[in-house]
TIVO-2410 file (N, C-alpha, C; in nm, 3 decimals):
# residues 56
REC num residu      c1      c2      c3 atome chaine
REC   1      X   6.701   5.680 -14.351     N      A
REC   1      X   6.637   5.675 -14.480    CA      A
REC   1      X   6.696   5.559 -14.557     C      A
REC   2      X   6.622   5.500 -14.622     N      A
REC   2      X   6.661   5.375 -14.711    CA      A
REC   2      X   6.706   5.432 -14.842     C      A
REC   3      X   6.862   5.330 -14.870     N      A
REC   3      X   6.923   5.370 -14.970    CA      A
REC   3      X   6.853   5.386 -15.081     C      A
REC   4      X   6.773   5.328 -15.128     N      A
REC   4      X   6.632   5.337 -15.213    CA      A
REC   4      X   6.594   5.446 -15.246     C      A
REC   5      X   6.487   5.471 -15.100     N      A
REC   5      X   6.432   5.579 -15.110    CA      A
REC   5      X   6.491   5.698 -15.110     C      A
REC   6      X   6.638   5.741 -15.099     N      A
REC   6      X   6.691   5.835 -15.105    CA      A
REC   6      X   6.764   5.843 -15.304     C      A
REC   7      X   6.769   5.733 -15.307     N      A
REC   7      X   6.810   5.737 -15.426    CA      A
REC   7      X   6.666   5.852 -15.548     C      A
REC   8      X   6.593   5.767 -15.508     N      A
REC   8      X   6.437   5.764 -15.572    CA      A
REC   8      X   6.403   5.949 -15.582     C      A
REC   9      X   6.423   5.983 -15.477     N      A
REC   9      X   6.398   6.108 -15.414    CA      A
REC   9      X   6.487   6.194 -15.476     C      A
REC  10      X   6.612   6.175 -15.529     N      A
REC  10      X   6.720   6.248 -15.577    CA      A
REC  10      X   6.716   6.247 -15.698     C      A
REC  11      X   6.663   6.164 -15.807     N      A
REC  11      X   6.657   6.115 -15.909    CA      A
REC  11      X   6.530   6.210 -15.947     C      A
REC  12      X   6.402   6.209 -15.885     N      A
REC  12      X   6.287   6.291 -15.916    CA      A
REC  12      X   6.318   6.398 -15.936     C      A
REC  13      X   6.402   6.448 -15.806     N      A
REC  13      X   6.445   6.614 -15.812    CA      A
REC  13      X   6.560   6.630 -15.915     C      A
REC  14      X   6.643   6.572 -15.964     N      A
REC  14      X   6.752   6.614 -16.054    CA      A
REC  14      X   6.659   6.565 -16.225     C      A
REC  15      X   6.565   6.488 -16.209     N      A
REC  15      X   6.531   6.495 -16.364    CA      A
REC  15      X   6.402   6.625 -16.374     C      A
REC  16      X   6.332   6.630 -16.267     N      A
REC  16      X   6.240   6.730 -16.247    CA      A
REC  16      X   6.347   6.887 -16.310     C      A
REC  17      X   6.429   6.885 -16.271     N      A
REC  17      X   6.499   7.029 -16.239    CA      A
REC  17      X   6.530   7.039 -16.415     C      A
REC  18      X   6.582   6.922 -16.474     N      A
REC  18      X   6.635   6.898 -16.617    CA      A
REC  18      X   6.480   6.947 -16.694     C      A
REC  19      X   6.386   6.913 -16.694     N      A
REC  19      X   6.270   6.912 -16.755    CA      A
REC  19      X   6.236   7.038 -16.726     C      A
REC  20      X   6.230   7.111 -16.684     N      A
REC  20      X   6.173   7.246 -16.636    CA      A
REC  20      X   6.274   7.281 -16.728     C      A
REC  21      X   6.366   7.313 -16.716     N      A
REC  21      X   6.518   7.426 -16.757    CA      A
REC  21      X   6.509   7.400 -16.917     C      A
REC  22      X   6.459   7.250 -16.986     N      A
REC  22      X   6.519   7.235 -17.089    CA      A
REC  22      X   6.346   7.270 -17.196     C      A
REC  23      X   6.229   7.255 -17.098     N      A
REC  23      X   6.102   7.328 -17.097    CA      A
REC  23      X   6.099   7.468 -17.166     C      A
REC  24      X   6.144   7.518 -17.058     N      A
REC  24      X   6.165   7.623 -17.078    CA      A
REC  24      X   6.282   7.704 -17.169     C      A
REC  25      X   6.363   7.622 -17.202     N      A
REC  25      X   6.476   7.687 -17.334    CA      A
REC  25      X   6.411   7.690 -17.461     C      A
REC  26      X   6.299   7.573 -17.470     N      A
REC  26      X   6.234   7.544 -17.614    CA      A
REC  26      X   6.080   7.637 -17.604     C      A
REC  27      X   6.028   7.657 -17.486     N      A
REC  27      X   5.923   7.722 -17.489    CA      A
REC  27      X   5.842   7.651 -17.454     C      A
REC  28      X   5.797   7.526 -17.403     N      A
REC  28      X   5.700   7.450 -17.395    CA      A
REC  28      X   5.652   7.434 -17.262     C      A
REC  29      X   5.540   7.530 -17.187     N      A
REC  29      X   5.530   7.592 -17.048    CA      A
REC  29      X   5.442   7.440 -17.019     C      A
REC  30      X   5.393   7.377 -17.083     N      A
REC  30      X   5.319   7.281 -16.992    CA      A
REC  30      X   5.388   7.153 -16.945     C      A
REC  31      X   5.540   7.149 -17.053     N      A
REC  31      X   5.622   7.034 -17.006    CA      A
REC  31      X   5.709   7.114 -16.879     C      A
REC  32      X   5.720   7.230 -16.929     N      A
REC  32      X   5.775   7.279 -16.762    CA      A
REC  32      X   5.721   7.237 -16.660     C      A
REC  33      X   5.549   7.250 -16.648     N      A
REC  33      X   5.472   7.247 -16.515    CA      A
REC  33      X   5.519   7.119 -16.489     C      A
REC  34      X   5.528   7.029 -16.578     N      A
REC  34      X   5.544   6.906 -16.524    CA      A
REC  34      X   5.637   6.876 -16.484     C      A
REC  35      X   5.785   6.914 -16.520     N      A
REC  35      X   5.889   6.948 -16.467    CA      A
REC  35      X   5.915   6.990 -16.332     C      A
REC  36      X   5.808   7.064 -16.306     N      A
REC  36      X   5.802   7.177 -16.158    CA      A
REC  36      X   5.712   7.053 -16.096     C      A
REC  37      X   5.657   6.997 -16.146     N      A
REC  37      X   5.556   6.890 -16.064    CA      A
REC  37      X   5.621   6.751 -16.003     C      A
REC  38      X   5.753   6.691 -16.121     N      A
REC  38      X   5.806   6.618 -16.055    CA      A
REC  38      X   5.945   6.663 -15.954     C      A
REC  39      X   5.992   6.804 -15.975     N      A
REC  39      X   6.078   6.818 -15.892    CA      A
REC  39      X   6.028   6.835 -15.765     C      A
REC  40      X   5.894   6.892 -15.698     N      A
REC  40      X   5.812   6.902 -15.584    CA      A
REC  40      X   5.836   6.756 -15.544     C      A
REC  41      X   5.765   6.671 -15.604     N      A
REC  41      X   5.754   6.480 -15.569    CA      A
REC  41      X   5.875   6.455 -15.510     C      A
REC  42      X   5.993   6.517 -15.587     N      A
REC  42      X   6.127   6.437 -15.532    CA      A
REC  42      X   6.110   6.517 -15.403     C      A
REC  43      X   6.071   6.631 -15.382     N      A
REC  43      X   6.148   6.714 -15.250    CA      A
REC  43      X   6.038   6.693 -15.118     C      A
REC  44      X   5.941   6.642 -15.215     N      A
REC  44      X   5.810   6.578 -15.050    CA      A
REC  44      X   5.885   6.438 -15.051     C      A
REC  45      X   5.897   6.347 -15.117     N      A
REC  45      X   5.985   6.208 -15.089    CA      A
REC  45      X   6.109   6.300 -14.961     C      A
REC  46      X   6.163   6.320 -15.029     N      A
REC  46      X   6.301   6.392 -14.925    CA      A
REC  46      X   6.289   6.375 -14.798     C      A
REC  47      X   6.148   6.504 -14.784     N      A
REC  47      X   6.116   6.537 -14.649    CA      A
REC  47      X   6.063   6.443 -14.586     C      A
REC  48      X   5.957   6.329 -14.664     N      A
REC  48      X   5.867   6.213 -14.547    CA      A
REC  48      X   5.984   6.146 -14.526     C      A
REC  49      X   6.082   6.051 -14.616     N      A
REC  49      X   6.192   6.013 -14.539    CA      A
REC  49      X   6.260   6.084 -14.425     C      A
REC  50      X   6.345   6.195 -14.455     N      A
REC  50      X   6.407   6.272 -14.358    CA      A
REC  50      X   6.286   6.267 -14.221     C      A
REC  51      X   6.179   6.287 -14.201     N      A
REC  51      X   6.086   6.325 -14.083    CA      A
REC  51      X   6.061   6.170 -14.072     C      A
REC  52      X   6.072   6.049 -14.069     N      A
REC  52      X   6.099   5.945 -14.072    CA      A
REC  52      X   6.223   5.884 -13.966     C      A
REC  53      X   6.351   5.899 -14.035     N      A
REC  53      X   6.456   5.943 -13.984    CA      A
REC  53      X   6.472   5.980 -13.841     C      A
REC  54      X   6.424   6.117 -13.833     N      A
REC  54      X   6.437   6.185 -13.700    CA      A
REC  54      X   6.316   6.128 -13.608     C      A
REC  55      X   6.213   6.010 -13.658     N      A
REC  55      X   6.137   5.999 -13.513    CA      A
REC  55      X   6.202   5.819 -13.532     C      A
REC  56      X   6.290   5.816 -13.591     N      A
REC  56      X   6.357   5.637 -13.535    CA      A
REC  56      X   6.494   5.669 -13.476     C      A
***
């Protein structure tokens, strides 16, 4: 996996995870979804790298 794209991928999922949690402390369910929407992005990045990876 390229240092990049792993970076990229980690960054989605750790601000995704922040946005949901901090969503949800104030009440605001649609900035959650989006929250829940970019932490998914980081964790499909993850996986196409990782399955990448294992066929090089």
């Amino acid at each position: 996996m390229g240092t990049g794209e792993k970076i990229k991928a980690e960054v989605e999922r750790v601000t995704g995870r922040a946005v949901k949690k901090a969503a949800h402390a104030i009440g605001k369910e649609t900035l959650a979804a989006k929250g829940v929407a970019l932490e998914a992005r980081g964790n499909a990045r993850r996986v196409k790298e990782r399955g990448k990876d294992a066929l090089s």
